[in-house]
N, CA, C and O atoms as CSV, one atom per row, in Angstrom:
chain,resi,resn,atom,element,x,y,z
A,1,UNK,N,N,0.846,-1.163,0.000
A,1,UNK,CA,C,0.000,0.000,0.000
A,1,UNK,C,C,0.894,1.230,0.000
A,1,UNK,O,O,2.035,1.168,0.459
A,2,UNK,N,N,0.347,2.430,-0.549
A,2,UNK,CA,C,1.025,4.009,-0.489
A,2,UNK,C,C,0.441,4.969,-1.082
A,2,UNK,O,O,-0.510,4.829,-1.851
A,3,UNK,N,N,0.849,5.791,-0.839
A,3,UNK,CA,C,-0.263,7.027,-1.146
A,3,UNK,C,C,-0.449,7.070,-2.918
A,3,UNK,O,O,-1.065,7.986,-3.464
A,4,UNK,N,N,0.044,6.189,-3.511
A,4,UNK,CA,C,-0.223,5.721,-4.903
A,4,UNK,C,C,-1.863,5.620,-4.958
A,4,UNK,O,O,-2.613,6.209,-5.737
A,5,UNK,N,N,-2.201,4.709,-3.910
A,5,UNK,CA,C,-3.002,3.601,-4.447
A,5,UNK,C,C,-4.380,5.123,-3.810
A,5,UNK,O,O,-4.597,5.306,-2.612
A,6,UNK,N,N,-4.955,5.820,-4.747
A,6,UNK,CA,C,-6.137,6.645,-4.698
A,6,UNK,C,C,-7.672,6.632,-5.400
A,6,UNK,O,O,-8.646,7.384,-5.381
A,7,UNK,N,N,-7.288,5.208,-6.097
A,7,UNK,CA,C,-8.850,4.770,-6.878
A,7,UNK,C,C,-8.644,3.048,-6.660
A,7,UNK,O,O,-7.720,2.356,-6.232
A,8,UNK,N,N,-9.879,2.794,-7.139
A,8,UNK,CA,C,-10.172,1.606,-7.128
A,8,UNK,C,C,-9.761,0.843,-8.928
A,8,UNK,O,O,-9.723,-0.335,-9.282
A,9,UNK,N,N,-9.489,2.271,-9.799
A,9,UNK,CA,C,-9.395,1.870,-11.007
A,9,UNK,C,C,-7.630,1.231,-11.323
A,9,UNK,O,O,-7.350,0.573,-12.325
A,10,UNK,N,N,-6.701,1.576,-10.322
A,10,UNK,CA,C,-5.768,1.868,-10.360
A,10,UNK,C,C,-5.395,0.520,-9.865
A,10,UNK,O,O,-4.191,0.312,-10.019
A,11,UNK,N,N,-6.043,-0.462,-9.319
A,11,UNK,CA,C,-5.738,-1.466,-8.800
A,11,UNK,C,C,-6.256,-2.105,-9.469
A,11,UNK,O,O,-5.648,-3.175,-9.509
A,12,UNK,N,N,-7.500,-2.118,-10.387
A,12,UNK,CA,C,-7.924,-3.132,-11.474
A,12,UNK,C,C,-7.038,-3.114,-12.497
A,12,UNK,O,O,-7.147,-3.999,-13.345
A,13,UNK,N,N,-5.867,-1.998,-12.642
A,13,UNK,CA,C,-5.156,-2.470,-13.940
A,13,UNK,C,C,-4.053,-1.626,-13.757
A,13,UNK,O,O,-3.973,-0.539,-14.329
A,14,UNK,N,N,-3.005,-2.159,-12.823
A,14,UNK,CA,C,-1.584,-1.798,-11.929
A,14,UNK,C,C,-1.077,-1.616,-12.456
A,14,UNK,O,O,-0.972,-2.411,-13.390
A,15,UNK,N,N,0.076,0.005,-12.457
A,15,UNK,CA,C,1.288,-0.286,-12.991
A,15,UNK,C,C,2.218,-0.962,-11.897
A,15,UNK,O,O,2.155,-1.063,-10.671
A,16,UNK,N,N,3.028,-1.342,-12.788
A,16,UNK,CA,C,4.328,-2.293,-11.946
A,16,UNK,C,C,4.635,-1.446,-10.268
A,16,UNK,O,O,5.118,-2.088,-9.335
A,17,UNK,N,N,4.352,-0.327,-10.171
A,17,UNK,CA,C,5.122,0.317,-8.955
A,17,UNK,C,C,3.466,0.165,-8.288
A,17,UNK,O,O,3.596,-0.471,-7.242
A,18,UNK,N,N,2.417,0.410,-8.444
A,18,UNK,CA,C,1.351,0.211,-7.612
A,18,UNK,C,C,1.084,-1.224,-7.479
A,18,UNK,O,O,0.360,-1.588,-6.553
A,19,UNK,N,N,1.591,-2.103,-8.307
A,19,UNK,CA,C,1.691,-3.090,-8.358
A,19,UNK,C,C,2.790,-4.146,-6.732
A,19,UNK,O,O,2.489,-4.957,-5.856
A,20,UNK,N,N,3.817,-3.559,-7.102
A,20,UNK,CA,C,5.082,-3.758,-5.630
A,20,UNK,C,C,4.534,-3.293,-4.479
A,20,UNK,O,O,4.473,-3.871,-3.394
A,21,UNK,N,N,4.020,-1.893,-4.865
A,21,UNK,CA,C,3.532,-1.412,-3.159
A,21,UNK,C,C,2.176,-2.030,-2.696
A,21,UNK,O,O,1.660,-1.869,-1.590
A,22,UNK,N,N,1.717,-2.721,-3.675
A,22,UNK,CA,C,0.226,-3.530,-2.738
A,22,UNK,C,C,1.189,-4.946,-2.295
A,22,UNK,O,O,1.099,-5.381,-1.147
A,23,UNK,N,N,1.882,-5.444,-3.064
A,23,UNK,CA,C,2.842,-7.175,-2.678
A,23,UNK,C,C,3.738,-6.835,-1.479
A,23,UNK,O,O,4.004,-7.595,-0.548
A,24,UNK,N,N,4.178,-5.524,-1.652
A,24,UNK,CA,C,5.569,-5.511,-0.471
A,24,UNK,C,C,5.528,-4.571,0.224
A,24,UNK,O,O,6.588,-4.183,0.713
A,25,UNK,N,N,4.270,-3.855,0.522
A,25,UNK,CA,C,4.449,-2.591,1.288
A,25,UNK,C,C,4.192,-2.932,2.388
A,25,UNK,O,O,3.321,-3.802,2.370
A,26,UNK,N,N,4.772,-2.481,4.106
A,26,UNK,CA,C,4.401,-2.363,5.413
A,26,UNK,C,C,3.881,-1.747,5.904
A,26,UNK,O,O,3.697,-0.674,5.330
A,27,UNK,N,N,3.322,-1.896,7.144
A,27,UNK,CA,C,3.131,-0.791,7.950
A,27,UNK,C,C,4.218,-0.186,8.763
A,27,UNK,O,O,5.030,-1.095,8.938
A,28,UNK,N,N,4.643,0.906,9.353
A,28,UNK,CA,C,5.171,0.609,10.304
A,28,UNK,C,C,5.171,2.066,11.266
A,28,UNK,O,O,4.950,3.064,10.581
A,29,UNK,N,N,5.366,2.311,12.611
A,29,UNK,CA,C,4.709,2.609,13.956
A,29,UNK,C,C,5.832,4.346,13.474
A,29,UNK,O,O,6.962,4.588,13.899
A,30,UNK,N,N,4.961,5.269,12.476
A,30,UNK,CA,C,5.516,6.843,12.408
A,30,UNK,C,C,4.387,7.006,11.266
A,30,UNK,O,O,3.348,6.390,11.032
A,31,UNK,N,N,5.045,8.116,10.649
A,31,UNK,CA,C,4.324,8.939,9.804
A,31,UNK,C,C,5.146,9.202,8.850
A,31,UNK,O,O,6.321,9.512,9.048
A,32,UNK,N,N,4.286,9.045,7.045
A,32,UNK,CA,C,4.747,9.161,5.822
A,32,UNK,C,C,4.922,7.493,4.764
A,32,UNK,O,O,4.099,6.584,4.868
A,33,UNK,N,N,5.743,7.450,4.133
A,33,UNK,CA,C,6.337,6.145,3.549
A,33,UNK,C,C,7.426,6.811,3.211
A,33,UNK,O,O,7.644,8.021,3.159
A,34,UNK,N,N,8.297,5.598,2.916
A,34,UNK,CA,C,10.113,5.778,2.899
A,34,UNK,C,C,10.141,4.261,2.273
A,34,UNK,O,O,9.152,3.533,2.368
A,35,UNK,N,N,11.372,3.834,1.615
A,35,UNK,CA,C,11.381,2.633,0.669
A,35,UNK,C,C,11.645,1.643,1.936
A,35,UNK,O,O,12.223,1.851,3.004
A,36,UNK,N,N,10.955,0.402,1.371
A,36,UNK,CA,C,10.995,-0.970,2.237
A,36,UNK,C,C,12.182,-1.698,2.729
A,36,UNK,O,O,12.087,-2.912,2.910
A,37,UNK,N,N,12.964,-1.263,2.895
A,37,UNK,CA,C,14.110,-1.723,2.753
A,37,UNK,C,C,14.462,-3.137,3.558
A,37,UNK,O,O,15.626,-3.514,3.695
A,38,UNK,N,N,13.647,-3.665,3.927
A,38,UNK,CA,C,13.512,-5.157,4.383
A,38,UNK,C,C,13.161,-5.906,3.316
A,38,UNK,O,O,13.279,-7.122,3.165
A,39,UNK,N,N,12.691,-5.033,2.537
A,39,UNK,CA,C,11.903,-5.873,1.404
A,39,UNK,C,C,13.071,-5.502,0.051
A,39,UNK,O,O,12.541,-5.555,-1.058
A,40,UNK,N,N,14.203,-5.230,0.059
A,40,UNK,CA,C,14.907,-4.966,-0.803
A,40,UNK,C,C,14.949,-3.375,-1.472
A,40,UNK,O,O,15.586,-3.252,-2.518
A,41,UNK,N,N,14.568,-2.679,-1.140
A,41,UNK,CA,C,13.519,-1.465,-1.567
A,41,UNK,C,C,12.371,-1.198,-2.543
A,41,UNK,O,O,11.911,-0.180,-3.061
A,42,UNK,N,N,12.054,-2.652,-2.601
A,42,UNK,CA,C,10.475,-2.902,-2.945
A,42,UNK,C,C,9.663,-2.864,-2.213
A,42,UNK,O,O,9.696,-3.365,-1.089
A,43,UNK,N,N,8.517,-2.093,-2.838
A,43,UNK,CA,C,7.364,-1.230,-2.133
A,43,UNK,C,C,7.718,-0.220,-0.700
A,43,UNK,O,O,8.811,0.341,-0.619
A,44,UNK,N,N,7.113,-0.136,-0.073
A,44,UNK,CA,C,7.152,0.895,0.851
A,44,UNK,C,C,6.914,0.556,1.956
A,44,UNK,O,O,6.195,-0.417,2.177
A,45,UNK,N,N,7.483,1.308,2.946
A,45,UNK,CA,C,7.296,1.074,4.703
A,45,UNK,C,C,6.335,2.381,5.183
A,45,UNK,O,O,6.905,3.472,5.208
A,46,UNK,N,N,4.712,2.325,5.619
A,46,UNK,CA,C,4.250,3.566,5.376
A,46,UNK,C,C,3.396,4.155,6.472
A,46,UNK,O,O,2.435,3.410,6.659
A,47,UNK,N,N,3.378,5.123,7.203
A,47,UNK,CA,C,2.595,5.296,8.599
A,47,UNK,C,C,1.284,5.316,8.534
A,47,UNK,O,O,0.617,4.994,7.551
A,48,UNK,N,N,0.715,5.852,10.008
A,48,UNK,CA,C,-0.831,5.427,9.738
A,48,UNK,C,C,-1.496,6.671,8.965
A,48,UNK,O,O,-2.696,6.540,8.726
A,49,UNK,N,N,-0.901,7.813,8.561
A,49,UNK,CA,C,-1.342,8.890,7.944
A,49,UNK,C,C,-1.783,8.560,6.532
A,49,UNK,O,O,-2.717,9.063,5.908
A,50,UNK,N,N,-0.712,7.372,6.048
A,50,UNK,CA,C,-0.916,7.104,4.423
A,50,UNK,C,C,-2.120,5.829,4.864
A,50,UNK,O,O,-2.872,5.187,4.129
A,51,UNK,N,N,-2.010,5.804,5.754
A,51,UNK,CA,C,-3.267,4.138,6.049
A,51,UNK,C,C,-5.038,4.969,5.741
A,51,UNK,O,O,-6.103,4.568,5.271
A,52,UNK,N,N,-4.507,6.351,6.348
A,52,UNK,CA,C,-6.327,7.348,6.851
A,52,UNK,C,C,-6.429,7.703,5.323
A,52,UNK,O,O,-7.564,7.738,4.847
A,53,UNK,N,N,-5.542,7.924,4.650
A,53,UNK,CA,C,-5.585,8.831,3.232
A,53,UNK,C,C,-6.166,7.802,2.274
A,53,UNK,O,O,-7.216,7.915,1.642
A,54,UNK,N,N,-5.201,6.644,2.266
A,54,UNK,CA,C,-5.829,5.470,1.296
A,54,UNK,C,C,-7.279,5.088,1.534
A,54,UNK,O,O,-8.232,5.098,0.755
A,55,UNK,N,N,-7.184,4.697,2.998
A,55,UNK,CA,C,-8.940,4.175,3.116
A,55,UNK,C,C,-9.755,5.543,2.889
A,55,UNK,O,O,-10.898,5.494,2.434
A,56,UNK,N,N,-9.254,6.542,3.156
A,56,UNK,CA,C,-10.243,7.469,2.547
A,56,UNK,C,C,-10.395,7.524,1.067
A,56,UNK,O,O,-11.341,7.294,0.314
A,57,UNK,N,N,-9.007,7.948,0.868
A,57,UNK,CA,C,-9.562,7.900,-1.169
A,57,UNK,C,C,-10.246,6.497,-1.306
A,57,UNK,O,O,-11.074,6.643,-2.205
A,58,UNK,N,N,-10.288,5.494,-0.950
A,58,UNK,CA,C,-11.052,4.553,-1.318
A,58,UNK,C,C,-12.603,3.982,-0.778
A,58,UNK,O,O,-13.294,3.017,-1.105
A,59,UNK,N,N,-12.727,4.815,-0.034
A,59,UNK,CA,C,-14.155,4.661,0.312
A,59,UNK,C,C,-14.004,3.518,1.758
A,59,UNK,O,O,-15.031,2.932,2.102
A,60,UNK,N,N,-13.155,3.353,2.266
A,60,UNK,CA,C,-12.797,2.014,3.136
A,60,UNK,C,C,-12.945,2.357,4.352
A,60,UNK,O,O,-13.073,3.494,4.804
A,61,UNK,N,N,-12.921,1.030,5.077
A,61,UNK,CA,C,-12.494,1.432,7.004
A,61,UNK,C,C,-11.612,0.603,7.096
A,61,UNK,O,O,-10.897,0.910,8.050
A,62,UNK,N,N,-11.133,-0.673,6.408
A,62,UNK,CA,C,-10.328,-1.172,6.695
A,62,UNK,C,C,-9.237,-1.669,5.366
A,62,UNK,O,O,-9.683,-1.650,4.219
A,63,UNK,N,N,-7.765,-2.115,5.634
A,63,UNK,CA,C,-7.730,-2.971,4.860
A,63,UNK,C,C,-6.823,-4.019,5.199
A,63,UNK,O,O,-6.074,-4.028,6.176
A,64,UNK,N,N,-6.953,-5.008,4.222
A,64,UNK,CA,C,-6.666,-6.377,5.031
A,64,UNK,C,C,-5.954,-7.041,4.006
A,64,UNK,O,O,-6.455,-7.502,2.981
A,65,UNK,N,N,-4.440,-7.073,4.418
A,65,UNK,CA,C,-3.466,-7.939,3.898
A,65,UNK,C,C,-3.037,-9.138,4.428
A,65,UNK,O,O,-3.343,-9.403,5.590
A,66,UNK,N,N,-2.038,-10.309,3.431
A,66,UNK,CA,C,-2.019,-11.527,3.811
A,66,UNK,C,C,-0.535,-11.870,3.899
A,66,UNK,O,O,-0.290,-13.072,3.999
A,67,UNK,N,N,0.596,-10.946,3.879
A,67,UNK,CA,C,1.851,-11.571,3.609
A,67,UNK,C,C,3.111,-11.062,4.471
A,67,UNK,O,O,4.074,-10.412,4.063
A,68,UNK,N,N,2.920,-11.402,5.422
A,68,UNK,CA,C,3.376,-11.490,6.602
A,68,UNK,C,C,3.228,-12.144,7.579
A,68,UNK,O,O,2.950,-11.684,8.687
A,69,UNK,N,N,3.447,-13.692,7.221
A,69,UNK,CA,C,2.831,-14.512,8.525
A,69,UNK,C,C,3.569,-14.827,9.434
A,69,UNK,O,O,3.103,-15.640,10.233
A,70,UNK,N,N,4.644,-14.439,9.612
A,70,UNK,CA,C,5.323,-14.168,11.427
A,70,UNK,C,C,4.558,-13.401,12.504
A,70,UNK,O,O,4.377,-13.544,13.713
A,71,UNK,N,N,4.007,-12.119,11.125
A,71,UNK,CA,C,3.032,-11.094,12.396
A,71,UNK,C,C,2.121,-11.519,12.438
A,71,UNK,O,O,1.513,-10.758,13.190
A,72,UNK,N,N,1.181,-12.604,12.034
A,72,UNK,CA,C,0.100,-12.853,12.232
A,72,UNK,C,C,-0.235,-14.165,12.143
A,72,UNK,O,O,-1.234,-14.650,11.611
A,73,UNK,N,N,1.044,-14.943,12.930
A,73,UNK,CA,C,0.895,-16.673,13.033
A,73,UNK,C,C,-0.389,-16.905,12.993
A,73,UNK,O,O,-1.192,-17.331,12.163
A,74,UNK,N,N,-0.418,-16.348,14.600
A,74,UNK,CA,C,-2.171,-17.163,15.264
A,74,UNK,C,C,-2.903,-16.622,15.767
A,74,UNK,O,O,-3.262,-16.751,16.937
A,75,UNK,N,N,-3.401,-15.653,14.703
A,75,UNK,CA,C,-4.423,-14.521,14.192
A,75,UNK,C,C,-4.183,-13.626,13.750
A,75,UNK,O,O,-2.993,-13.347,13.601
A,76,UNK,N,N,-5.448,-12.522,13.218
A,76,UNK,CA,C,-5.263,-11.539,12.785
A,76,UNK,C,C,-4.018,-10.548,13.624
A,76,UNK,O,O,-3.789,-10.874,14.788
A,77,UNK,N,N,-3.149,-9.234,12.977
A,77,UNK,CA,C,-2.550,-8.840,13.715
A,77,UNK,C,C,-3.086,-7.304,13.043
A,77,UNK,O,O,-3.165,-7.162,11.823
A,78,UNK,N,N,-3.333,-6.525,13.722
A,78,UNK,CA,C,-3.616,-4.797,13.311
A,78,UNK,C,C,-2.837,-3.978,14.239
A,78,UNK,O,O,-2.507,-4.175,15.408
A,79,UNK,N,N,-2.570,-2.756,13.221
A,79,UNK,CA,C,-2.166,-1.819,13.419
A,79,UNK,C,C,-3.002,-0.097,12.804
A,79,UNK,O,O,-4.196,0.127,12.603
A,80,UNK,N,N,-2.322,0.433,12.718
A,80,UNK,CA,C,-2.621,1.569,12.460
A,80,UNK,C,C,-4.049,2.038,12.727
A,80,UNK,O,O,-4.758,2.345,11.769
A,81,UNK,N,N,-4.642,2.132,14.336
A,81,UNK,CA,C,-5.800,1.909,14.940
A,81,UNK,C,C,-6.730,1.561,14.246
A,81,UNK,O,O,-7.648,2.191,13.720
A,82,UNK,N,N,-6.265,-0.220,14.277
A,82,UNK,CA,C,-7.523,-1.501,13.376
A,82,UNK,C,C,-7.544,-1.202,12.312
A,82,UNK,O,O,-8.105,-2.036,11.600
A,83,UNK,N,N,-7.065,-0.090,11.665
A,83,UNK,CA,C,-7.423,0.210,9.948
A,83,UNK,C,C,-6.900,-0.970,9.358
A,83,UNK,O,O,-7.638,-1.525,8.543
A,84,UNK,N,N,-5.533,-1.594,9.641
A,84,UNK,CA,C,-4.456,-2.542,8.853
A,84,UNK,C,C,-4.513,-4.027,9.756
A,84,UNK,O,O,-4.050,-4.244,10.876
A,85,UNK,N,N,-5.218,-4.907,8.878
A,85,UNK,CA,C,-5.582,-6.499,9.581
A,85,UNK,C,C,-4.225,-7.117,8.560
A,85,UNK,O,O,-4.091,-7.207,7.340
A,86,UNK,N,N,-3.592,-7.372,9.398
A,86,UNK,CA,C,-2.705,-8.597,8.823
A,86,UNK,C,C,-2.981,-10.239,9.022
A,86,UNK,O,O,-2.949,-10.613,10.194
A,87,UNK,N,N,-3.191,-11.043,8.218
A,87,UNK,CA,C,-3.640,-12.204,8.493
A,87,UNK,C,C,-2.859,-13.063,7.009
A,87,UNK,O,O,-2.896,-12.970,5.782
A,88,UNK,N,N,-2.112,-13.990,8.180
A,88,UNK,CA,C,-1.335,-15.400,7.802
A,88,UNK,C,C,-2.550,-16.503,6.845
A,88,UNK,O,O,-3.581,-17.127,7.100
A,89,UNK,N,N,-1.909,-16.321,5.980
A,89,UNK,CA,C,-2.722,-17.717,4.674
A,89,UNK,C,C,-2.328,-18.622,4.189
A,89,UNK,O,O,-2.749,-19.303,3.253
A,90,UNK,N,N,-1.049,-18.721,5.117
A,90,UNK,CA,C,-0.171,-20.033,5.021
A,90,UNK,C,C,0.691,-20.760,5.836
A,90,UNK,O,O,1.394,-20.248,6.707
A,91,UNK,N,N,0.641,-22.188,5.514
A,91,UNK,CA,C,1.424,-23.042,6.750
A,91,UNK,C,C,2.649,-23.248,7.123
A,91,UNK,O,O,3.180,-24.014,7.927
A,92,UNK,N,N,3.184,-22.070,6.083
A,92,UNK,CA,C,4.633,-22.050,6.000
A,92,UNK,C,C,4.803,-21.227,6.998
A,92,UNK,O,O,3.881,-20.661,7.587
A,93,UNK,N,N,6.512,-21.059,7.356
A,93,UNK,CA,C,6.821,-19.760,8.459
A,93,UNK,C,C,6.675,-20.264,10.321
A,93,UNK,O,O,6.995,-19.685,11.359
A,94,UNK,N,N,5.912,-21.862,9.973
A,94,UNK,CA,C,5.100,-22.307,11.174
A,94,UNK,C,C,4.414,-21.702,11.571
A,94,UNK,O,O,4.611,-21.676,12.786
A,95,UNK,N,N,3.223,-20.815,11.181
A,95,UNK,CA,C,2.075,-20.768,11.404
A,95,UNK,C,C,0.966,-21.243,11.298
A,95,UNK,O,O,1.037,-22.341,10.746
A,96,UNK,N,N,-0.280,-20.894,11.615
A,96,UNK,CA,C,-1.217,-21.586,11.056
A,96,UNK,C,C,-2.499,-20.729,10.337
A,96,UNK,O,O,-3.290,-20.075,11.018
A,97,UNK,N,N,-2.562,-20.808,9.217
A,97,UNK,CA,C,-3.296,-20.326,8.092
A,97,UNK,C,C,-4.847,-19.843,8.294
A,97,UNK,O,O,-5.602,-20.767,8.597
A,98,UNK,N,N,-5.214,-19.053,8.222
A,98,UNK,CA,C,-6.675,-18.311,8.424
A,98,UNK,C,C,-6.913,-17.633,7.409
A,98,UNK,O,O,-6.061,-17.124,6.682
A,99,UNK,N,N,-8.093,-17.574,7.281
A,99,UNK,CA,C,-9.311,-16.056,6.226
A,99,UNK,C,C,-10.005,-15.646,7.084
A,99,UNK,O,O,-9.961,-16.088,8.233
A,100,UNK,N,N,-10.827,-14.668,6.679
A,100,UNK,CA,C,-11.281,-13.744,7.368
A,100,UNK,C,C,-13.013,-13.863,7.241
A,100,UNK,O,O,-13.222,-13.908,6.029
A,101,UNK,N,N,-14.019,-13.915,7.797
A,101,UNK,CA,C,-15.235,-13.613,6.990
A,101,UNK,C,C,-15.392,-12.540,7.648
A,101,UNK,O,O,-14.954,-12.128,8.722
A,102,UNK,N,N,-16.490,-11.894,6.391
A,102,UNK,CA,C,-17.181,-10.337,6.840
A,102,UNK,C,C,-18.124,-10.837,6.723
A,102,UNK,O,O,-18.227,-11.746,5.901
A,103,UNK,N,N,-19.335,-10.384,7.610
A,103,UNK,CA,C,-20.577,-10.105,7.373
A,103,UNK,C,C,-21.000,-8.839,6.811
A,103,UNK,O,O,-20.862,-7.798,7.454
A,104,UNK,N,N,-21.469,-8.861,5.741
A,104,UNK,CA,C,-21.994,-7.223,5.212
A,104,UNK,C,C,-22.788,-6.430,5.885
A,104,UNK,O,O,-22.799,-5.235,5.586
A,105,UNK,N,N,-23.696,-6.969,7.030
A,105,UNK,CA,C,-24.428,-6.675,7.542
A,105,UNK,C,C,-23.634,-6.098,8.609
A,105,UNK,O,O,-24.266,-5.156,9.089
A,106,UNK,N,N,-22.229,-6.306,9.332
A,106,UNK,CA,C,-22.068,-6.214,10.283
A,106,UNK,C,C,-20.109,-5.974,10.035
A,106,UNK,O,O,-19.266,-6.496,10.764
A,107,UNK,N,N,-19.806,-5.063,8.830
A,107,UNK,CA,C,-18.438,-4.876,8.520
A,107,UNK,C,C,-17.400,-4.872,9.121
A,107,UNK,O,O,-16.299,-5.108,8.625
A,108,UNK,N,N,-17.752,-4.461,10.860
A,108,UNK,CA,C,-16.281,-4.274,11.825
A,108,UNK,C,C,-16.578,-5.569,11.980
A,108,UNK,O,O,-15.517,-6.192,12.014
A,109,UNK,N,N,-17.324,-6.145,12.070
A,109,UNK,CA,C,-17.380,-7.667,12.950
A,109,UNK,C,C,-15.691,-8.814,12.064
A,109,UNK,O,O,-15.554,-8.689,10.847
A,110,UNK,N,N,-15.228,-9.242,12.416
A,110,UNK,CA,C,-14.308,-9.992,11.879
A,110,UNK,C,C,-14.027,-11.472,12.572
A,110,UNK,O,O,-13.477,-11.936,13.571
A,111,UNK,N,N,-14.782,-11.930,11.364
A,111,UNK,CA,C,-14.438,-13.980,12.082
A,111,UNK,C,C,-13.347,-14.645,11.640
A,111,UNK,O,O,-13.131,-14.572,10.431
A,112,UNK,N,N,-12.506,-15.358,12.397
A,112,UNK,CA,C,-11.329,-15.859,11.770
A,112,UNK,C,C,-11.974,-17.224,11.968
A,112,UNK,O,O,-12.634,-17.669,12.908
A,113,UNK,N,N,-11.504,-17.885,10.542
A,113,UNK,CA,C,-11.522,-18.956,10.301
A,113,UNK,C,C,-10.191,-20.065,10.103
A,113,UNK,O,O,-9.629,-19.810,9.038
A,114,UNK,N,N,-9.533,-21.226,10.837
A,114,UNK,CA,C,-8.694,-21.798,10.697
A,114,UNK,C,C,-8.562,-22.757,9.712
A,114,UNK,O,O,-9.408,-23.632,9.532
A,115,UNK,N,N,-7.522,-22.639,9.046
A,115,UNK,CA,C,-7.648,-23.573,7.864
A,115,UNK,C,C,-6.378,-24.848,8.258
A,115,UNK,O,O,-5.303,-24.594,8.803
A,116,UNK,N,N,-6.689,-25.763,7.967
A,116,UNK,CA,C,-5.669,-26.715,8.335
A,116,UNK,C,C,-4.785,-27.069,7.129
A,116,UNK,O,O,-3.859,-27.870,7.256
């Protein structure tokens, strides 16, 4: 994620750099984005300011990534006050793998489901 990502059109048909910053971008505990550099300097490391801006340009309250499953062995893990759900989708890393359901009826509600 980064202050790139300001439509919904922009993610139906990525360039390569909005493309990296949805696969490799972080969160992490300040303000702005600066290059990932854990991640090689692919995609971005980005505070909760670019977290309020994105879910705003996008109409959102939350958003919910899957590729980081150290932070989110064994469960969801959030940051950037609940805006950013991190959740593990694989058994690799030794964790154990979950999805998420929403109820539409009931959007903050969040059920984790274990997958074996």
């Amino acid at each position: 994620m980064s202050s790139r990502i300001d439509s919904f059109e922009k993610l139906g048909n990525p360039t390569r750099q909005v493309e990296q910053d949805v696969l490799w971008s972080d969160p992490f505990d300040g303000l702005g984005e600066r290059p990932n550099k854990k991640r090689g300097g692919v995609g971005v490391e980005f505070g909760v300011d670019i977290t309020k801006l994105v879910c705003n340009q996008l109409g959102v309250s939350k958003i919910i990534r899957s590729h980081d499953p150290r932070k989110a062995s064994n469960g969801p893990s959030y940051a950037h006050e609940n805006k950013i759900v991190t959740v593990n989708s694989t058994s690799l890393y030794g964790g154990s793998p979950f999805v998420l359901s929403i109820d539409p009826c009931r959007p903050a509600k969040l059920e984790v489901i274990r997958l074996k």
